[in-house]
C-alpha positions as CSV (number, residue, x, y, z in Angstrom):
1,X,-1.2,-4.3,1.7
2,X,-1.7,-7.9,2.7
3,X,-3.9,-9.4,5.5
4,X,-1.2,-10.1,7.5
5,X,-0.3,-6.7,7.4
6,X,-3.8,-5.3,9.0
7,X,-5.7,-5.5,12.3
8,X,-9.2,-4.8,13.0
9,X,-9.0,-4.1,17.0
10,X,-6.5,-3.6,19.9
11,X,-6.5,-6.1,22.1
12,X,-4.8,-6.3,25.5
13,X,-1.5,-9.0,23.9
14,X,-1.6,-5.9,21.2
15,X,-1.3,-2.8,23.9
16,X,1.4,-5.2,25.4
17,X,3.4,-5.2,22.5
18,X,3.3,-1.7,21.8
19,X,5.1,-0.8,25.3
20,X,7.3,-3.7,25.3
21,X,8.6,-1.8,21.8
22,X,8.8,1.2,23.3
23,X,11.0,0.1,25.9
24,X,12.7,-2.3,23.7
25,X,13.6,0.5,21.2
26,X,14.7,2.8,24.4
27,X,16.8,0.1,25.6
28,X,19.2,0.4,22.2
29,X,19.6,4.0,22.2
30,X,16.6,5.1,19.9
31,X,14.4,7.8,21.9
32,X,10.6,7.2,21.5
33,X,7.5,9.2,23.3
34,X,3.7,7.9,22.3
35,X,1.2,8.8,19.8
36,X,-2.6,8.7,19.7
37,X,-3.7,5.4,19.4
38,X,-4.1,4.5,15.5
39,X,-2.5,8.2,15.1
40,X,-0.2,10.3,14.4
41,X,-0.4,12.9,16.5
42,X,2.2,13.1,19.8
43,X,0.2,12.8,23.3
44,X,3.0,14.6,24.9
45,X,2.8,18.2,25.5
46,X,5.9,19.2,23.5
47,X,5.7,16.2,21.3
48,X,9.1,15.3,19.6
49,X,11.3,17.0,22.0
50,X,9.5,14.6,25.1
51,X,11.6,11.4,23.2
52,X,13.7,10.0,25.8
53,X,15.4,6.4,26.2
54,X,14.3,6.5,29.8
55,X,12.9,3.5,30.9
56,X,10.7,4.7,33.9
57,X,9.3,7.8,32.2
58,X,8.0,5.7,28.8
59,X,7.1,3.0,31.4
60,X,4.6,6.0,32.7
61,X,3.6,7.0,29.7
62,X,1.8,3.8,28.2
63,X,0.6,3.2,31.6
64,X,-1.5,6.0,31.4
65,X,-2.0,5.9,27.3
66,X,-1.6,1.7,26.7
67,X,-2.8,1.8,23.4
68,X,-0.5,4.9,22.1
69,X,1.5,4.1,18.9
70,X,5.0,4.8,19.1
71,X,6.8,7.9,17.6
72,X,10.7,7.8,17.4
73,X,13.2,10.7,17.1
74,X,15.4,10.6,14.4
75,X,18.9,10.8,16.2
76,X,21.8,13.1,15.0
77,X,23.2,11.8,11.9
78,X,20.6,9.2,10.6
79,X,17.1,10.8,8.0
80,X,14.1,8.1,6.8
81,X,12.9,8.2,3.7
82,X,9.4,8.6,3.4
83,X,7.4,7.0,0.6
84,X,3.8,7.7,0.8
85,X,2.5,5.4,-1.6
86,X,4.0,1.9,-3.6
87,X,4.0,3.6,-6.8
88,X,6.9,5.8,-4.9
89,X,9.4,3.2,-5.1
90,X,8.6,2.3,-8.8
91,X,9.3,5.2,-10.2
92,X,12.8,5.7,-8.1
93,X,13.8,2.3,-9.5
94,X,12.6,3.9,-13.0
95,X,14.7,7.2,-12.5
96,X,17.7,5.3,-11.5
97,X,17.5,6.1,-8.0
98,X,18.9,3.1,-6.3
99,X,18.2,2.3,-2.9
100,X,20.8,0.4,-0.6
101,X,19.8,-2.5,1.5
102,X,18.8,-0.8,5.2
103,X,17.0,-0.9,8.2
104,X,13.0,-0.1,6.2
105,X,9.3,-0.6,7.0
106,X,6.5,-0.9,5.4
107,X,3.9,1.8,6.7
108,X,0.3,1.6,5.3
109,X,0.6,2.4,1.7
110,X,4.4,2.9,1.5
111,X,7.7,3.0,3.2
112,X,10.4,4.1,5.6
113,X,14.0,3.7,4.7
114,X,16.3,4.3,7.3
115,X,19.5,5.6,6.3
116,X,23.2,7.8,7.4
117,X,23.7,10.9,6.6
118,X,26.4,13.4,8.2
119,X,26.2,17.1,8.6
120,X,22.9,19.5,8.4
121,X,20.3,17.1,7.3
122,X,16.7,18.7,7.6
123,X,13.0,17.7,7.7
124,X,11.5,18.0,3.6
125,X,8.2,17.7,2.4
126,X,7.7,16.6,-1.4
127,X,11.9,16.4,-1.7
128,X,10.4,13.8,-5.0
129,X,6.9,12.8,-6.2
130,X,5.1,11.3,-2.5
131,X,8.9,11.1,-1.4
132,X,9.6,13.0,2.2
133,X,12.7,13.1,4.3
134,X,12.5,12.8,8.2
135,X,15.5,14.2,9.8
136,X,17.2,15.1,13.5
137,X,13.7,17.5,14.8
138,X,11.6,15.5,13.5
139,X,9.8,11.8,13.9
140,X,8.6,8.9,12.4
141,X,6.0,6.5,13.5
142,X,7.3,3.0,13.8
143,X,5.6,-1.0,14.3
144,X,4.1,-2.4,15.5
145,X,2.2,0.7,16.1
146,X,-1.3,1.3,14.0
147,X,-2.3,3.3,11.1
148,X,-6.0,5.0,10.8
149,X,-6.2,2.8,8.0
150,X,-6.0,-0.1,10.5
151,X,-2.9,-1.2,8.9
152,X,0.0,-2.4,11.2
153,X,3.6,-1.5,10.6
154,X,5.9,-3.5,10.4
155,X,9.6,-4.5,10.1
156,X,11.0,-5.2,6.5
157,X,14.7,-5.2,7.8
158,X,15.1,-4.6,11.8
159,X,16.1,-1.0,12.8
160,X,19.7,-1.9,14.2
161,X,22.8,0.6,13.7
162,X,24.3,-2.2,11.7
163,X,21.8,-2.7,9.7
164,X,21.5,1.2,8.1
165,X,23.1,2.0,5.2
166,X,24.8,5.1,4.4
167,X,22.4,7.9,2.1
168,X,22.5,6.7,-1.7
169,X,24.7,9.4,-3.3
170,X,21.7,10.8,-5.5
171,X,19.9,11.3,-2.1
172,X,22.7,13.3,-0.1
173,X,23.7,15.2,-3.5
174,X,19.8,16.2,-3.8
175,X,19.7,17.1,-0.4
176,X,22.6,19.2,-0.2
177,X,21.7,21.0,-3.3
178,X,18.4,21.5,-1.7
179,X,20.4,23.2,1.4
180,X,23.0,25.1,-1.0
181,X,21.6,25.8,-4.1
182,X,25.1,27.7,-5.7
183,X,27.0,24.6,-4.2
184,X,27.9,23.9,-7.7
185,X,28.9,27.5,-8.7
186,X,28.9,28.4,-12.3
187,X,31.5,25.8,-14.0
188,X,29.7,22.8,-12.3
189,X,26.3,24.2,-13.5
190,X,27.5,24.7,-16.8
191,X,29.3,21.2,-17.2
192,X,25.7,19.8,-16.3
193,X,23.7,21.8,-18.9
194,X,25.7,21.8,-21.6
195,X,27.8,18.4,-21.7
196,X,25.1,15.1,-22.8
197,X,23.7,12.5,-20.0
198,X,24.2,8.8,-20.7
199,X,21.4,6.6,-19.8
200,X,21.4,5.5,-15.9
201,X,21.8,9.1,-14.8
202,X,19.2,10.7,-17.4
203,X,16.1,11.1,-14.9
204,X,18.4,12.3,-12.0
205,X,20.2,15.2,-15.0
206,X,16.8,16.4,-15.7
207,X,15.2,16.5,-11.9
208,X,18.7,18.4,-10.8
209,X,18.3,20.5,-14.2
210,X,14.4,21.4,-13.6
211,X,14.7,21.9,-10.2
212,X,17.5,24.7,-10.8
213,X,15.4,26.1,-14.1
214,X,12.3,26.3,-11.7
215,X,14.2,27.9,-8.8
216,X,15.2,30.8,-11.0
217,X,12.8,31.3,-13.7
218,X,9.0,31.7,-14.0
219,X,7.9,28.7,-14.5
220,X,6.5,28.5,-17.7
221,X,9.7,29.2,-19.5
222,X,11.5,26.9,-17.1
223,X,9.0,24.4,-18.2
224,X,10.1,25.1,-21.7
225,X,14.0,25.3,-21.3
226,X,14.0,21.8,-19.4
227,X,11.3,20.2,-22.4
228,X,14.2,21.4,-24.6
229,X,17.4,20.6,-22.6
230,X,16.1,16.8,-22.3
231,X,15.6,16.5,-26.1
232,X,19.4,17.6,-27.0
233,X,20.8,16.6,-24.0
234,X,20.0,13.2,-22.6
235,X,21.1,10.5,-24.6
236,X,19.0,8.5,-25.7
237,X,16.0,10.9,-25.2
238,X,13.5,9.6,-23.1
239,X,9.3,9.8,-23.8
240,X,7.8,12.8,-23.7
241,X,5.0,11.5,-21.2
242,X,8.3,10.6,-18.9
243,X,9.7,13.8,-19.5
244,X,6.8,15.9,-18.9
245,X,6.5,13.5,-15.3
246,X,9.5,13.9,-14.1
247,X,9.2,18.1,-14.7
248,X,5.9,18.3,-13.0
249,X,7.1,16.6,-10.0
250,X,10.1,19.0,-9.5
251,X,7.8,21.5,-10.5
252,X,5.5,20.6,-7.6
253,X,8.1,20.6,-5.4
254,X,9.5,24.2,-6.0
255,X,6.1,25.1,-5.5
256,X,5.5,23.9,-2.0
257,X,9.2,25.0,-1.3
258,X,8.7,28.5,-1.8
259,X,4.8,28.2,0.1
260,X,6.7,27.4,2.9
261,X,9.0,29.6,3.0
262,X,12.6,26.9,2.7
C-alpha cells in the first residue's frame, strides 16, 4: 500500500468528503447507510437493510455520525469480489482465472471487483484462497471511507453501471456449481474426470475436480484421488507444491462450507 493510499487523522475537508459520497453514490442509484468510523461495523440499527438512496435520511445520518465510513448494498443483479490480500490476485492470474476490466477498488490489503451476475447470486466466504463474494443482502465498504489500518479506499476504476463487467465465466460457473452441486449430472461429471485438461484451464479442472472429491468423500481419500487425477489428467502436469496449493485451498473451503452450514 502506498502513502498516498493512507491517512493518519480525519479532518473536517475529510468528514466532508465522506457525506458528499454518500450522497453522491445515492444520487446514481447505489443505496449506502454509514459505518463506524475507520470500521466496519453498520451504525444503523438493522444495518444493511437501512441502505436507502434517500437524500434527506443519509443527509441525517452523517449529521449525527460525520465521520461514519460508508457501507453500500449490493443491488439485485451485481456481486464484488472480495480479495483480502495482493497475493489474491496473483495466484488467480496463476490459475488462469482472468479478471475483466470493471468498476474495482483497492481496500487495505486487497480488492473489490465489481461485477454482473444474473439469477440467485449469494454472500460466500472463502469461495477461493482469501477470495469472498459480496452479493444482493450483503455490503461492501467503499472510498473514500477508512480502514482500521488507516488505509483509505480508493477508486481503481469509478463504480458506474457502464463501467461493470459481466462475471468472468470461471466465476458464475464456480458459483453456480457452488448453488447446485448435481448441475452437471453424471455425463458432465464424467466428461471432466476422465477426458485430459490442456494447459489454461488446468488449475480451474482441479479446483472444480477437488471441490466435488471433497464434497463427497472423507477427505483424506479425496486428497488422494485429486493428487492422482492431476498427475494422469492435466496436461502437462503441473508441480506438486502447486498441486498440493490449489487442493488445500478447496479443501479449506469445503471445510468452512460445511461449519456453516451452506
Amino acid at each position: 500500500m502506498t502513502n498516498s493510499a493512507r491517512t493518519s487523522a480525519r479532518g473536517p475537508g475529510q468528514a466532508r468528503a465522506l457525506v458528499d459520497h454518500a450522497l453522491g453514490y445515492a444520487r446514481e442509484g447505489w443505496p449506502v447507510f454509514p459505518l463506524r468510523p475507520q470500521g466496519k461495523a453498520p451504525l444503523t440499527r438493522n444495518g444493511v437493510k437501512d441502505a436507502t438512496t434517500d437524500q434527506q435520511t443519509i443527509s441525517g445520518w452523517w449529521r449525527r455520525y460525520p465521520e461514519a465510513n460508508i457501507g453500500m448494498a449490493i443491488p439485485d443483479g451485481y456481486l464484488v469480489l472480495d480479495l483480502d490480500a495482493e497475493d489474491a490476485l496473483y495466484r488467480l492470474k496463476a490459475e488462469d482465472r482472468i479478471l475483466p476490466a470493471t468498476a474495482w477498488a483497492r481496500t487495505a490489503q486487497g480488492y473489490h471487483f465489481w461485477f454482473r451476475k444474473s439469477g440467485e447470486n449469494r454472500n460466500r466466504v472463502g469461495l477461493l484462497e482469501k477470495v469472498d463474494v459480496r452479493a444482493p443482502g450483503g455490503y461492501v465498504v467503499v472510498p473514500p471511507s477508512i480502514h482500521p489500518s488507516g488505509a483509505v479506499y480508493r477508486w481503481e476504476v469509478e463504480l458506474k453501471p457502464s463501467a461493470v463487467a459481466a462475471a468472468p465465466s470461471w466465476l458464475a460457473e464456480l458459483l453456480d456449481e457452488e448453488r447446485q452441486p448435481q448441475r452437471r449430472g453424471v455425463a458432465g461429471w464424467h466428461r471432466s474426470l476422465v477426458e485430459p485438461v490442456p494447459q489454461g484451464r488446468r488449475n480451474q479442472a482441479l479446483a472444480e475436480v477437488s471441490g466435488f472429491l471433497f464434497r463427497y468423500l472423507p477427505a483424506e481419500l479425496a486428497e488422494e484421488l485429486a493428487l492422482c487425477w492431476s498427475q494422469v489428467k492435466l496436461k502437462p502436469a503441473l508441480p506438486d507444491r502447486e498441486v498440493l496449493r490449489t487442493i488445500d485451498s478447496i479443501a479449506g473451503r469445503e471445510l468452512l462450507r460445511q461449519r456453516v452450514g451452506q
